[in-house]
mmCIF file of the N, C-alpha and C atoms, coordinates in Angstrom:
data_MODEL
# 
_entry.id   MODEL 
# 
loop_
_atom_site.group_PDB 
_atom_site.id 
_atom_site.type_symbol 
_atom_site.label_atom_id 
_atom_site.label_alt_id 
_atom_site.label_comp_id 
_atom_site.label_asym_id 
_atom_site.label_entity_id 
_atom_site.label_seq_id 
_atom_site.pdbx_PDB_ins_code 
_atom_site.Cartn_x 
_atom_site.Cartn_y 
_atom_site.Cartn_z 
_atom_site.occupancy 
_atom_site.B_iso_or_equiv 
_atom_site.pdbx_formal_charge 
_atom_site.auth_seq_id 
_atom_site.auth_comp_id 
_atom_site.auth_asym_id 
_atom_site.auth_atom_id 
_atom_site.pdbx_PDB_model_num 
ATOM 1   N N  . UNK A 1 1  ? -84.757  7.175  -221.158 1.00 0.00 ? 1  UNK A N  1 
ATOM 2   C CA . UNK A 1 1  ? -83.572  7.732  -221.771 1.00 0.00 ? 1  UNK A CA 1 
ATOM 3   C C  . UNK A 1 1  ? -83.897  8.945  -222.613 1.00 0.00 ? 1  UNK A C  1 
ATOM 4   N N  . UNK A 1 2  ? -82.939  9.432  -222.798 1.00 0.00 ? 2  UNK A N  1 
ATOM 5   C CA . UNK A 1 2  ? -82.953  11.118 -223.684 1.00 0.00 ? 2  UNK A CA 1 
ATOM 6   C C  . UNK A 1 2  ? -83.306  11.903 -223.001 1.00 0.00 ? 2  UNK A C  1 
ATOM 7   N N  . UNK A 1 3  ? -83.422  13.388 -223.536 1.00 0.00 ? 3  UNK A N  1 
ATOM 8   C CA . UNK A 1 3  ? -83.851  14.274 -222.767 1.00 0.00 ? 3  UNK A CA 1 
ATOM 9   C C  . UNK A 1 3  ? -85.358  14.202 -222.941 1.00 0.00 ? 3  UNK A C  1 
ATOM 10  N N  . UNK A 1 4  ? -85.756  15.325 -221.551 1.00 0.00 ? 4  UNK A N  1 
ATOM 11  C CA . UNK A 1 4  ? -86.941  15.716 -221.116 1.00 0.00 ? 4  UNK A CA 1 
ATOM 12  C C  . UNK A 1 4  ? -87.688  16.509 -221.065 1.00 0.00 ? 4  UNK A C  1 
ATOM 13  N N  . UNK A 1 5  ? -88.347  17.954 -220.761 1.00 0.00 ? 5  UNK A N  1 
ATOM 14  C CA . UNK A 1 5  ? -88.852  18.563 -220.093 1.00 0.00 ? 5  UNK A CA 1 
ATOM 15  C C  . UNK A 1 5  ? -89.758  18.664 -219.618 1.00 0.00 ? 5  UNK A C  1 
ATOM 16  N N  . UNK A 1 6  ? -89.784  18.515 -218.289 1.00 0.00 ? 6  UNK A N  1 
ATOM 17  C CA . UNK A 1 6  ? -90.906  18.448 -217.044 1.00 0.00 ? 6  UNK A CA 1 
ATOM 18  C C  . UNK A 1 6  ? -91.486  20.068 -216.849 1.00 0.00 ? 6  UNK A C  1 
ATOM 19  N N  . UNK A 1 7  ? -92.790  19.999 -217.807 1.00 0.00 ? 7  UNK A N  1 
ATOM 20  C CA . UNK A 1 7  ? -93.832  20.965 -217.408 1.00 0.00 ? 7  UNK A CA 1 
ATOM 21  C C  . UNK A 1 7  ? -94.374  21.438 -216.503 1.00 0.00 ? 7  UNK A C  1 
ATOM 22  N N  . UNK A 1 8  ? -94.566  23.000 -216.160 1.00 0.00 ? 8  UNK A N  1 
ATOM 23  C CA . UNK A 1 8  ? -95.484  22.971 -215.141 1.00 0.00 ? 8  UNK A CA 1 
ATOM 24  C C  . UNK A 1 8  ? -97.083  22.653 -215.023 1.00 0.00 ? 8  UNK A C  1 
ATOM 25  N N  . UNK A 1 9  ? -97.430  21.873 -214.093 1.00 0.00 ? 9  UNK A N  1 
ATOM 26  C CA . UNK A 1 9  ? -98.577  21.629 -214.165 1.00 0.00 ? 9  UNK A CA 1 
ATOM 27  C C  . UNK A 1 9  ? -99.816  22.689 -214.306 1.00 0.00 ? 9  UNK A C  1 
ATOM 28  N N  . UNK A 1 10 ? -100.883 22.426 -215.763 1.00 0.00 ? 10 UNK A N  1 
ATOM 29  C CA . UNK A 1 10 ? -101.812 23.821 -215.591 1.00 0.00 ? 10 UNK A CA 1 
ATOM 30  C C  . UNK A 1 10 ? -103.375 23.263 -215.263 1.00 0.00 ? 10 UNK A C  1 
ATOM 31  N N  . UNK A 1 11 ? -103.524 22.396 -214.867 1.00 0.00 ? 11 UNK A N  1 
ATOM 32  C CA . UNK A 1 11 ? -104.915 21.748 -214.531 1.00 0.00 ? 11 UNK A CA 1 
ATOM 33  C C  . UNK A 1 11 ? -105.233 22.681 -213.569 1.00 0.00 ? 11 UNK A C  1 
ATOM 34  N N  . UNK A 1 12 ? -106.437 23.335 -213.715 1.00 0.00 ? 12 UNK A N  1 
ATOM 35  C CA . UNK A 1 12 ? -107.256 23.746 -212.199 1.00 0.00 ? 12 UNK A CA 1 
ATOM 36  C C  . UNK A 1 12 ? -107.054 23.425 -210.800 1.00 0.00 ? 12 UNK A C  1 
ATOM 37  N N  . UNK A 1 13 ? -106.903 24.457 -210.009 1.00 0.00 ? 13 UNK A N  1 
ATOM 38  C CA . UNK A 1 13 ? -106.931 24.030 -208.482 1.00 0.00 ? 13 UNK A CA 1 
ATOM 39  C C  . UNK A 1 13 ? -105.323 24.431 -207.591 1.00 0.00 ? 13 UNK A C  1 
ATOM 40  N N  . UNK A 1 14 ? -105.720 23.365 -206.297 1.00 0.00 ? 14 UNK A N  1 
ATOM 41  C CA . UNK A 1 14 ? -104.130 23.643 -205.521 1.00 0.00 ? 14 UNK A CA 1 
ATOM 42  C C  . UNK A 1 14 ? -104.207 22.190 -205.494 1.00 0.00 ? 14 UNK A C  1 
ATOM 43  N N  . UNK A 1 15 ? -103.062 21.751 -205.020 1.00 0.00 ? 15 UNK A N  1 
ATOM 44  C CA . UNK A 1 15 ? -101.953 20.250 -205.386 1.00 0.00 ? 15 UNK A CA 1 
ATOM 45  C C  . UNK A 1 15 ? -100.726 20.008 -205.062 1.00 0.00 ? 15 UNK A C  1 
ATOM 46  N N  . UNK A 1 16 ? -100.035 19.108 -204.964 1.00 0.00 ? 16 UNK A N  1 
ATOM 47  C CA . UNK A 1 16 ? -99.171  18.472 -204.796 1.00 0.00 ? 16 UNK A CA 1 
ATOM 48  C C  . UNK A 1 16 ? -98.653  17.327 -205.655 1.00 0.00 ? 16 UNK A C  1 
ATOM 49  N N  . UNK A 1 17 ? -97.495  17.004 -205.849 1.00 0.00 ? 17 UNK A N  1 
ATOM 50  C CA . UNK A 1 17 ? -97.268  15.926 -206.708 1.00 0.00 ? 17 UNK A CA 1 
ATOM 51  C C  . UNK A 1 17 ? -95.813  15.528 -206.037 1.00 0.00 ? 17 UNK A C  1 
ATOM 52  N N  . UNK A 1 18 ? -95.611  14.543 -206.591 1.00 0.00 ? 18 UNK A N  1 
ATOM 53  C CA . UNK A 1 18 ? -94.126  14.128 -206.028 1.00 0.00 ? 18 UNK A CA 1 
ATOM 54  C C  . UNK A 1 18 ? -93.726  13.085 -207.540 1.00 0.00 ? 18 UNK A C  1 
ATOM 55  N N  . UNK A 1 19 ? -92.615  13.398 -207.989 1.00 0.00 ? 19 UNK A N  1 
ATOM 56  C CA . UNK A 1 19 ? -92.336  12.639 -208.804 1.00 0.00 ? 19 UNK A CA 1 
ATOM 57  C C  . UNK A 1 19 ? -90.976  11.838 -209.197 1.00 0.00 ? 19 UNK A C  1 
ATOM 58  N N  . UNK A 1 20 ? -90.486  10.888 -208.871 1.00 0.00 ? 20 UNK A N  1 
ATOM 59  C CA . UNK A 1 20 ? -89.266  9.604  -209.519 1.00 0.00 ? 20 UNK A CA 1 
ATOM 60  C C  . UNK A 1 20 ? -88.964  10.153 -210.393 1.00 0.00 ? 20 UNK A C  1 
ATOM 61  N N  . UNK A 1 21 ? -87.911  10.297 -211.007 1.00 0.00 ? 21 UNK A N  1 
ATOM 62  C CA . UNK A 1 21 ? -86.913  10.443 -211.837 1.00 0.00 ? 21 UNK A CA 1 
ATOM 63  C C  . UNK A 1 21 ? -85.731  9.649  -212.062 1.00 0.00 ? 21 UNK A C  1 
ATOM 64  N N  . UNK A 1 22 ? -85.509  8.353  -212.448 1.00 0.00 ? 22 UNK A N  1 
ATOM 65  C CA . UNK A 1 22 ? -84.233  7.531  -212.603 1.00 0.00 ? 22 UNK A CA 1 
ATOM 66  C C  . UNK A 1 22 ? -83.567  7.683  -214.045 1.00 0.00 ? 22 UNK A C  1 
ATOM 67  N N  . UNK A 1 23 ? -82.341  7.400  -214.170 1.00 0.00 ? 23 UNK A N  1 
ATOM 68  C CA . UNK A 1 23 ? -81.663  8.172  -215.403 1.00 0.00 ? 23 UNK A CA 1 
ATOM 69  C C  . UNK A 1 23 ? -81.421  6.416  -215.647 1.00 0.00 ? 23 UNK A C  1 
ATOM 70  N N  . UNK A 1 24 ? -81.122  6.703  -217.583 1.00 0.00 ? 24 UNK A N  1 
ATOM 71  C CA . UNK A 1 24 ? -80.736  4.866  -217.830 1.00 0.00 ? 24 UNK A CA 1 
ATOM 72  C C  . UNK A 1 24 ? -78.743  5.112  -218.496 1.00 0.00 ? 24 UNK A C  1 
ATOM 73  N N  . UNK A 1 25 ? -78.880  4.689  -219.327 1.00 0.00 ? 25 UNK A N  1 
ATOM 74  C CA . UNK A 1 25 ? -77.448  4.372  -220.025 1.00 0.00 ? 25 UNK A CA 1 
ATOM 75  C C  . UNK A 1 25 ? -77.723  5.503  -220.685 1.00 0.00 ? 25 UNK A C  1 
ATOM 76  N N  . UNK A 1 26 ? -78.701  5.958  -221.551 1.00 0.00 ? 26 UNK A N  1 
ATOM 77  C CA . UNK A 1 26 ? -78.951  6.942  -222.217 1.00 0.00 ? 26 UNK A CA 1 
ATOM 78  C C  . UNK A 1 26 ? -79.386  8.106  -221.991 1.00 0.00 ? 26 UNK A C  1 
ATOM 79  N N  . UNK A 1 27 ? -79.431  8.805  -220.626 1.00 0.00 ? 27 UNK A N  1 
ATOM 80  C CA . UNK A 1 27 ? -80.065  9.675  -220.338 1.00 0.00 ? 27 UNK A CA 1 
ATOM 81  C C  . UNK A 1 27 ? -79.804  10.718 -220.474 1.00 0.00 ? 27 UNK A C  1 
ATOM 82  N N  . UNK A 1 28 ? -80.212  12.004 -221.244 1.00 0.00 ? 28 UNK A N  1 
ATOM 83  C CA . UNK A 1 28 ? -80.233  13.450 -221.495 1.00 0.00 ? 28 UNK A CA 1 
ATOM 84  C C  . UNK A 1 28 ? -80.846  14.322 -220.596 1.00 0.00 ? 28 UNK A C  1 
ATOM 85  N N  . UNK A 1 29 ? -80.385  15.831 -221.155 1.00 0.00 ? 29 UNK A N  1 
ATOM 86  C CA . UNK A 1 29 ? -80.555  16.545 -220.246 1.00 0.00 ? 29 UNK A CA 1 
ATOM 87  C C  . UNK A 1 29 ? -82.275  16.940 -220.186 1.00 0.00 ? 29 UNK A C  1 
ATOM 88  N N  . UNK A 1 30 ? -82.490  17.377 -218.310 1.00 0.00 ? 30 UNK A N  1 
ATOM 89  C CA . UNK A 1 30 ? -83.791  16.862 -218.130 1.00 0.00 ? 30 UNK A CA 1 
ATOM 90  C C  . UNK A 1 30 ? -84.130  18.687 -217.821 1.00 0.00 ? 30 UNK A C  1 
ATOM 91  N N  . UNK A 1 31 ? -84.871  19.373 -218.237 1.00 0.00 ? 31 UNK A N  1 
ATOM 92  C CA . UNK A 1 31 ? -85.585  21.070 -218.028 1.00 0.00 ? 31 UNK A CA 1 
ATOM 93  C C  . UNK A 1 31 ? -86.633  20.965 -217.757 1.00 0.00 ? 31 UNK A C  1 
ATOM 94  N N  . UNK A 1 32 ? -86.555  22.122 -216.360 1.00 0.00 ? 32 UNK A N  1 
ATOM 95  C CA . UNK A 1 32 ? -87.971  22.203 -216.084 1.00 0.00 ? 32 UNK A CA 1 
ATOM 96  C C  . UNK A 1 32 ? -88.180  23.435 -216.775 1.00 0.00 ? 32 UNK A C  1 
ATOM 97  N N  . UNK A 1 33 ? -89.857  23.371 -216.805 1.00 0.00 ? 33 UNK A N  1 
ATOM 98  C CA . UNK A 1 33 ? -90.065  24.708 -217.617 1.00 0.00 ? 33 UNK A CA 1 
ATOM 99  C C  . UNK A 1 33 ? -91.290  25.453 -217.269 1.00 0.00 ? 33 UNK A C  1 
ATOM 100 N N  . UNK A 1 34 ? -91.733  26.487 -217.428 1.00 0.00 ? 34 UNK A N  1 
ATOM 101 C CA . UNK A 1 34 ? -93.480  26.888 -217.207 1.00 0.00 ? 34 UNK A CA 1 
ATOM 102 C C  . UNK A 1 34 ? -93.360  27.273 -215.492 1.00 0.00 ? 34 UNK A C  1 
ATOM 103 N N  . UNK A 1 35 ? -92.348  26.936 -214.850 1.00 0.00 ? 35 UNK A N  1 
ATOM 104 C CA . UNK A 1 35 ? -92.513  26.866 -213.218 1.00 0.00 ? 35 UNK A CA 1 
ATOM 105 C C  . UNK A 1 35 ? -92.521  28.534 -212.610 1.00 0.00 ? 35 UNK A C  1 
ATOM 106 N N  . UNK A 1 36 ? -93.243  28.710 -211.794 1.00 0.00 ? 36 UNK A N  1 
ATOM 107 C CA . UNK A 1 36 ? -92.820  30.077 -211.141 1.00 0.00 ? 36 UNK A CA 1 
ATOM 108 C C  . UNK A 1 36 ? -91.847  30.237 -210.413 1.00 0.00 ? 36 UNK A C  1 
ATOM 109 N N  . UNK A 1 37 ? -90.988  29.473 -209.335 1.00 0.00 ? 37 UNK A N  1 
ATOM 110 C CA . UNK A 1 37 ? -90.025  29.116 -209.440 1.00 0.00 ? 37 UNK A CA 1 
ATOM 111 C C  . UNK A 1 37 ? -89.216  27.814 -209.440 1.00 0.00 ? 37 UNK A C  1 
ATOM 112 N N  . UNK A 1 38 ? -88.229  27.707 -208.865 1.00 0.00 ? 38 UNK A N  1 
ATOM 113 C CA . UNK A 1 38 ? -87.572  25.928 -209.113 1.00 0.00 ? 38 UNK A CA 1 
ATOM 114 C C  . UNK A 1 38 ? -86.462  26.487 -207.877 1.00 0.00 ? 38 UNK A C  1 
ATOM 115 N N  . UNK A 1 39 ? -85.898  24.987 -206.875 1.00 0.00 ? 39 UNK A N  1 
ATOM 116 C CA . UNK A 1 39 ? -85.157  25.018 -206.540 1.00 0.00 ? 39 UNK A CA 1 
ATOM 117 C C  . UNK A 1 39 ? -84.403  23.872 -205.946 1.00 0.00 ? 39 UNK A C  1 
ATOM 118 N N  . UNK A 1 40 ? -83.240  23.894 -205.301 1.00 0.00 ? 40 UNK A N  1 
ATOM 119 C CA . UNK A 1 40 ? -82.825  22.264 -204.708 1.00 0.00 ? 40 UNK A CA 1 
ATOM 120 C C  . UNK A 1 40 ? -81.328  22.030 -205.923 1.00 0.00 ? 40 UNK A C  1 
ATOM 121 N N  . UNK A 1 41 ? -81.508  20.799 -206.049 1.00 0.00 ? 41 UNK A N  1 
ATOM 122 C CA . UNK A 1 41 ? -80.131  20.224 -206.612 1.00 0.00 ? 41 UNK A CA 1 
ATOM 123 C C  . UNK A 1 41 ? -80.275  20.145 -208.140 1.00 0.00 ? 41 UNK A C  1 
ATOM 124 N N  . UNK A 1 42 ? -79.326  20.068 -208.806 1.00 0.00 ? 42 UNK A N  1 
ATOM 125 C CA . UNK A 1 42 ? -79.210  19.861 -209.940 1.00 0.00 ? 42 UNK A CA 1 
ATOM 126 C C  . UNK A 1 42 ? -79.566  18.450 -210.873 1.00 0.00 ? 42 UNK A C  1 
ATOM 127 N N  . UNK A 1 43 ? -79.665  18.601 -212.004 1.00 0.00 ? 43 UNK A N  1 
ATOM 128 C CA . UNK A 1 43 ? -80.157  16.861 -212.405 1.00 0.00 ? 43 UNK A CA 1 
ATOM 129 C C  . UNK A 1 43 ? -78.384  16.599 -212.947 1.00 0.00 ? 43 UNK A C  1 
ATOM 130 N N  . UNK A 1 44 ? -78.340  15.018 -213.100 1.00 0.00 ? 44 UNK A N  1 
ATOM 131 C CA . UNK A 1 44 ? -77.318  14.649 -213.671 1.00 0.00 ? 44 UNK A CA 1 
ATOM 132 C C  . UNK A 1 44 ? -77.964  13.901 -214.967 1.00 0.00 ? 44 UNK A C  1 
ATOM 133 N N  . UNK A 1 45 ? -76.642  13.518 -215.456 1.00 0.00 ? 45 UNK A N  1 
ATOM 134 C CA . UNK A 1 45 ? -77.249  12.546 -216.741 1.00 0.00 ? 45 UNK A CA 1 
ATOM 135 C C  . UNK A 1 45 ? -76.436  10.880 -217.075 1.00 0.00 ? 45 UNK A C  1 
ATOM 136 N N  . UNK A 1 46 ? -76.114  11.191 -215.443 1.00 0.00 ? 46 UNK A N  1 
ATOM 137 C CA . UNK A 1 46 ? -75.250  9.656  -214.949 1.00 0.00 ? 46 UNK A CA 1 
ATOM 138 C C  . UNK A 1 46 ? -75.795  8.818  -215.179 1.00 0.00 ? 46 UNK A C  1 
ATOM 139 N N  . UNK A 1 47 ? -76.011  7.407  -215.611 1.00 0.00 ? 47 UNK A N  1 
ATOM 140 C CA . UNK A 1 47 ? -76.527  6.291  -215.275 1.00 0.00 ? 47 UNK A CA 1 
ATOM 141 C C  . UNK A 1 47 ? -77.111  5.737  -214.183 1.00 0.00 ? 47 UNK A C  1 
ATOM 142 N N  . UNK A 1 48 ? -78.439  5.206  -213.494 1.00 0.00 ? 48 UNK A N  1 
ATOM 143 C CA . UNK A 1 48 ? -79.008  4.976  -212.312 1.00 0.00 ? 48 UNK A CA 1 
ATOM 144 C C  . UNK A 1 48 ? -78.867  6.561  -211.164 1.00 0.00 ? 48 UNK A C  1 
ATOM 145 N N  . UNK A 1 49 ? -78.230  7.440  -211.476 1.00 0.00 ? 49 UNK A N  1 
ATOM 146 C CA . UNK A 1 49 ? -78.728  8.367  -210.729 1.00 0.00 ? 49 UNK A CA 1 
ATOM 147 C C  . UNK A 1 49 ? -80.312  8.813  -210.450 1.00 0.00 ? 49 UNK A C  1 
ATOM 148 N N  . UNK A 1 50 ? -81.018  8.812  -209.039 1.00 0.00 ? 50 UNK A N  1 
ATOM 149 C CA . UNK A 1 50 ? -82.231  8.860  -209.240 1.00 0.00 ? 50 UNK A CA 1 
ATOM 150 C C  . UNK A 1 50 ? -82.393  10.667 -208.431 1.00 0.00 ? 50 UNK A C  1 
ATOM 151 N N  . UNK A 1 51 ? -83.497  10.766 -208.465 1.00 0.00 ? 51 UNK A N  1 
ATOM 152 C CA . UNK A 1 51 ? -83.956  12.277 -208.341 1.00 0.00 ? 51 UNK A CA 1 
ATOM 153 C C  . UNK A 1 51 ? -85.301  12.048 -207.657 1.00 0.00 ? 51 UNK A C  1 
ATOM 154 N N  . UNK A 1 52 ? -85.776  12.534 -206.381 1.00 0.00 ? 52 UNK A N  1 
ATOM 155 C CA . UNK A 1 52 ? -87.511  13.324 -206.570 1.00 0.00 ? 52 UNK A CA 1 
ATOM 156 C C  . UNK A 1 52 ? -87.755  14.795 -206.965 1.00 0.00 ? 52 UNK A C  1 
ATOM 157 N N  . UNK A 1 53 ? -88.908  14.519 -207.758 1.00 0.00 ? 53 UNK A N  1 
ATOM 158 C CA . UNK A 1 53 ? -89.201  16.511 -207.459 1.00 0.00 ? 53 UNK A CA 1 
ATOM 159 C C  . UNK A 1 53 ? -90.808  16.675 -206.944 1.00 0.00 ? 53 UNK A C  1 
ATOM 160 N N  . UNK A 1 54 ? -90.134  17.522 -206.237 1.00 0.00 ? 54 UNK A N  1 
ATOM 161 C CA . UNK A 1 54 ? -91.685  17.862 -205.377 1.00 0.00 ? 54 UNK A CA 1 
ATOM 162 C C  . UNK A 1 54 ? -92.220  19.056 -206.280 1.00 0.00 ? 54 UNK A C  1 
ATOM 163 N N  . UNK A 1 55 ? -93.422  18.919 -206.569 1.00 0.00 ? 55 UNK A N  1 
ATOM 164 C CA . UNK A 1 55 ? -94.886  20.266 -207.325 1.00 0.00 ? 55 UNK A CA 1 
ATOM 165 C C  . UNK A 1 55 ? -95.430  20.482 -206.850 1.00 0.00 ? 55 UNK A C  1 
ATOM 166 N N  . UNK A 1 56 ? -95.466  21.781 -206.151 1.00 0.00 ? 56 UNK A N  1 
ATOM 167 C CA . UNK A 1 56 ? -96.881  22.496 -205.786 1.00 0.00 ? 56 UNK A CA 1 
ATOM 168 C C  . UNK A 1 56 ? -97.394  23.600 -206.911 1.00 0.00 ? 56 UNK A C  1 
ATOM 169 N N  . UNK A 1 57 ? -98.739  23.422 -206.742 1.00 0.00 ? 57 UNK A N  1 
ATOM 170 C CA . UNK A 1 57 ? -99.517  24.194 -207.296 1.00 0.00 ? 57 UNK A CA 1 
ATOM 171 C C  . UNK A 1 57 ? -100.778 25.114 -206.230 1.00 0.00 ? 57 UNK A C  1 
ATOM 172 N N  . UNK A 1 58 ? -100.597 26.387 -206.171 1.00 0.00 ? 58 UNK A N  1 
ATOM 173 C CA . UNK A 1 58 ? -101.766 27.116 -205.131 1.00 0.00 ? 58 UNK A CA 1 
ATOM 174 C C  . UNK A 1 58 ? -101.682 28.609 -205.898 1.00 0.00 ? 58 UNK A C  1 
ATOM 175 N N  . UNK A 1 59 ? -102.496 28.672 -205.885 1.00 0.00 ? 59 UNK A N  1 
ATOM 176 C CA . UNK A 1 59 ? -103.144 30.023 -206.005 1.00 0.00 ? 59 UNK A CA 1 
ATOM 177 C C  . UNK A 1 59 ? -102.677 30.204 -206.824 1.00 0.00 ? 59 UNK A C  1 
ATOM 178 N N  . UNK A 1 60 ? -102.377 29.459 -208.433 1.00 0.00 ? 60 UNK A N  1 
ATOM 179 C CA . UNK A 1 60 ? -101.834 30.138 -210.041 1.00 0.00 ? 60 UNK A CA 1 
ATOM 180 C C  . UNK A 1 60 ? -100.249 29.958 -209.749 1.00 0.00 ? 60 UNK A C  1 
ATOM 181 N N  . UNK A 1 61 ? -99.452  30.128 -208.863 1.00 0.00 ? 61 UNK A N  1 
ATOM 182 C CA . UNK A 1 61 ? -98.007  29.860 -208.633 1.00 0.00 ? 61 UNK A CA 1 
ATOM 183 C C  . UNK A 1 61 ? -97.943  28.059 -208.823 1.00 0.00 ? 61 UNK A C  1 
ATOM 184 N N  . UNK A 1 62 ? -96.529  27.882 -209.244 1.00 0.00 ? 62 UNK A N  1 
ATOM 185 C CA . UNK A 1 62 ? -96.001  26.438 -209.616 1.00 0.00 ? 62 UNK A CA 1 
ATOM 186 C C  . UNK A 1 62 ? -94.260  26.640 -208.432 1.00 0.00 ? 62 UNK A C  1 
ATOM 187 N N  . UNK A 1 63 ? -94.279  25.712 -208.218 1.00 0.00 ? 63 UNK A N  1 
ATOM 188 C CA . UNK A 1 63 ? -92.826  25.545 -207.457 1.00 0.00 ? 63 UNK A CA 1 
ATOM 189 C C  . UNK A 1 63 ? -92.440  24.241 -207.629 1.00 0.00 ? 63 UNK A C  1 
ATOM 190 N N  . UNK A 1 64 ? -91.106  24.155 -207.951 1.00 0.00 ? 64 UNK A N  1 
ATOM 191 C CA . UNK A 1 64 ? -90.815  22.655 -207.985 1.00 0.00 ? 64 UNK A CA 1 
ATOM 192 C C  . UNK A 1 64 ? -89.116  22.609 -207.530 1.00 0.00 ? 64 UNK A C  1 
ATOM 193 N N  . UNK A 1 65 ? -89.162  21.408 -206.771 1.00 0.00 ? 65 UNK A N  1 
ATOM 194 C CA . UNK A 1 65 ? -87.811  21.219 -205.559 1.00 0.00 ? 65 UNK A CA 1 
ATOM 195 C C  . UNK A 1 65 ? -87.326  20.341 -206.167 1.00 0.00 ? 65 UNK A C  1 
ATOM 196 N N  . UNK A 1 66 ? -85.866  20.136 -206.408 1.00 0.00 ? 66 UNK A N  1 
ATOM 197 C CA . UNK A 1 66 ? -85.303  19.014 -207.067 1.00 0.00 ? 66 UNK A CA 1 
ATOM 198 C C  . UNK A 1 66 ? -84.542  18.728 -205.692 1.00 0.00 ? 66 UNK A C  1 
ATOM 199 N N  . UNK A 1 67 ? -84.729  16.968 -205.580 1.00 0.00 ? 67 UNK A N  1 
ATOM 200 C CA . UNK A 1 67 ? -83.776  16.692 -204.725 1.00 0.00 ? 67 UNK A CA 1 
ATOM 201 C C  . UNK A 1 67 ? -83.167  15.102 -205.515 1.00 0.00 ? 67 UNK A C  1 
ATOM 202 N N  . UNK A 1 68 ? -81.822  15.403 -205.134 1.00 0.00 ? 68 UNK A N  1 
ATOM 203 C CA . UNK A 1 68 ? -80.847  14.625 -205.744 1.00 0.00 ? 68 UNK A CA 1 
ATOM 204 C C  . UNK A 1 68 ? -80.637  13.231 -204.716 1.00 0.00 ? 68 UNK A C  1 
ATOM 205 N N  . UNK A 1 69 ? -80.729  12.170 -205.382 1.00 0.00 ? 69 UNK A N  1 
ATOM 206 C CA . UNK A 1 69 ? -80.969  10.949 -204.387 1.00 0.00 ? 69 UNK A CA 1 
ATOM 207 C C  . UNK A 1 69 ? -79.597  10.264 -204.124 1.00 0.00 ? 69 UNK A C  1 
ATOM 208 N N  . UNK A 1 70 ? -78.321  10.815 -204.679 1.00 0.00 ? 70 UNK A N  1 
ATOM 209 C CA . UNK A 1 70 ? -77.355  9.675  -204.274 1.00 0.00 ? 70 UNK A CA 1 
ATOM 210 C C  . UNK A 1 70 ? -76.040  10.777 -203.777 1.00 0.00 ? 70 UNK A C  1 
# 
């Protein structure tokens, strides 16, 4: 619950991540930030609304895909 902001990742290297996102009774607004770019769906701050976001990291660039699960 509450809000968030989902960093871009700065560890060394190239990567991938995939990450869950489920919202509760309390959930605030969620920012990404640090990313080179961002794209895909919007977050909500509904109850049980769930989310993935996909991270890549290559060559110093960050990208991150929001996809909306319901």
């Amino acid at each position: 619950g509450g809000a968030i902001t989902l960093a871009a990742p700065s560890v060394a290297g190239d990567y991938t991540m995939v990450i869950q996102i489920t919202n509760n009774g309390s959930a605030g607004a969620i920012t990404l930030s640090g990313f080179s770019r961002t794209g895909g769906d919007g977050f909500t701050t509904v109850n049980g609304d769930d989310f993935l976001v996909y991270i890549a990291k290559v060559n110093g660039f960050t990208h991150a895909t929001v996809v909306a699960l319901q």
